[in-house]
DOVEXTOR-538989 format. One record per residue (C-alpha): residue in three letters; x, y negated, z negated. Coordinates in Angstrom, 3 decimals, always signed. Example, Ala and Ser with C-alpha at 12.3 -4.5 7.8 and 13.67 -1.06 7.14 Angstrom:
 resn       px       py       pz
  ALA  +12.300   +4.500   -7.800
  SER  +13.670   +1.060   -7.140
END
This chain:
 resn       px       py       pz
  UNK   -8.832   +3.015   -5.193
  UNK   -7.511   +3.452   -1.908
  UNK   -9.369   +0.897   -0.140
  UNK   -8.001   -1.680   -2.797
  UNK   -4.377   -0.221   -2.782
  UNK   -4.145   -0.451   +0.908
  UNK   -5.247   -4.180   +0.703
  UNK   -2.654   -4.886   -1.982
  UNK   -0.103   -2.579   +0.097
  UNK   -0.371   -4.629   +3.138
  UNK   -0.331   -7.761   +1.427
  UNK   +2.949   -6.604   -0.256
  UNK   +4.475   -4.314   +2.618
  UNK   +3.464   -4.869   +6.719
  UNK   +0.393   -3.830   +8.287
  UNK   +2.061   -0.948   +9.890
  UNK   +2.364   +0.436   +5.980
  UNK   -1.565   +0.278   +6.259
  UNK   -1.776   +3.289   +7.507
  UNK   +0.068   +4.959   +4.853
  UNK   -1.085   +2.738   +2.036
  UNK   -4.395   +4.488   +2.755
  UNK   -3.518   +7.790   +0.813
  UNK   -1.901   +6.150   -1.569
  UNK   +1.395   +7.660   -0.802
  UNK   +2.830   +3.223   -0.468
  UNK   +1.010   +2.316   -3.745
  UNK   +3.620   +3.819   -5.901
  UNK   +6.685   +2.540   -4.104
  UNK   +4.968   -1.023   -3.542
  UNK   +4.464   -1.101   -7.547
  UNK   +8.158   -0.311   -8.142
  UNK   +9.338   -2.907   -5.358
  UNK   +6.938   -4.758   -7.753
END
């Protein structure tokens, strides 16, 4: 799930949030910003 949370991440944050996105840790705030 990370793999496609860190594509959705990026899409939805900045590539610099990549990084993060990858353990997840962006998912959760990206969905609320959602």
């Amino acid at each position: 799930t990370g793999q496609i949370a860190n594509e959705l991440d990026i899409t939805t944050t900045r590539p610099s949030s990549k990084s993060v996105a990858g353990s997840g840790l962006k998912i959760r705030p990206t969905a609320l910003t959602s």
